[in-house]
C-alpha positions, -999 to +999 in steps of 0.1 A: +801-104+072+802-103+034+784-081+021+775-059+052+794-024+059+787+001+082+789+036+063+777+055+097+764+053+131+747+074+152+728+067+185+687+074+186+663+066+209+645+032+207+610+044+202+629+060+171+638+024+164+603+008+168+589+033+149+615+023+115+604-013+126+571-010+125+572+007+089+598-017+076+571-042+088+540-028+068+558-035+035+582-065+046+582-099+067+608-090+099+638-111+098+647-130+137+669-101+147+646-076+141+617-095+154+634-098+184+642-064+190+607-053+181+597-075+210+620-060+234+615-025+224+573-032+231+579-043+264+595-012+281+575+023+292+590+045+265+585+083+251+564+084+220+590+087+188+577+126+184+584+131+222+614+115+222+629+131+193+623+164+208+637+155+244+666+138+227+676+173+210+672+194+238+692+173+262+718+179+231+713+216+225+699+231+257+723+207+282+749+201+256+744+164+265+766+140+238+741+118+219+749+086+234+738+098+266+709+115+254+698+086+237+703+067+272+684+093+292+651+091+269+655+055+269+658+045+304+633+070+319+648+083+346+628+094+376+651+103+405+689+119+410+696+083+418+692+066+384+706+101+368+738+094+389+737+059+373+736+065+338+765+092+343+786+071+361+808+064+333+807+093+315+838+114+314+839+150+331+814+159+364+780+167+357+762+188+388+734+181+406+720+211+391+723+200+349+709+163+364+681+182+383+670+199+349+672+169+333+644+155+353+627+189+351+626+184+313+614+146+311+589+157+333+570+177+307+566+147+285+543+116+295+553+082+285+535+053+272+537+016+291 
């Protein structure tokens, strides 16, 4: 693409996303792409950005959880060991019962918005 580079990139949570769209929006008209994934991102239960934020960096600092899979975790809600077994499937090295367990122990504190 000409004039496009990508200087960094770093997973966040996608109420962290709709919350940039949203103040883009205030000031500027929402081009298809990003209209379309402010749609998207309304139409999933989500952490609000503050909660997510916070969740996100303690599944980094407390767990030592890489960001990619924090960003997952807030994102996709888990509620069981079952989906937790899910979104590690992939993920390199064995995480316990135990670090999934406190996972869910931590979302728990937080409510989400539908």
């Amino acid at each position: 693409m000409i004039g496009k580079n990508v200087i960094e990139s770093e997973p966040i949570p996608s109420s962290e996303v709709k919350e940039v769209l949203e103040e883009f929006a205030e000031n500027n008209e929402l081009n298809y792409v990003q209209n379309l994934t402010f749609n998207h991102l309304a139409r999933f239960k989500r952490y609000s950005a503050e909660d997510a934020k916070e969740i996100f960096e303690k599944l980094q600092d407390e767990l030592g959880l890489r960001s990619r899979v924090a960003a997952h975790i807030v994102d996709l809600v888990p509620e069981d060991l079952a989906d937790m077994r899910l979104i590690f499937a992939k993920e390199p090295g064995n995480t316990t019962k135990e670090d999934m367990e406190k996972i869910l122990e931590i979302l728990e504190q937080y409510d989400y918005i539908e």
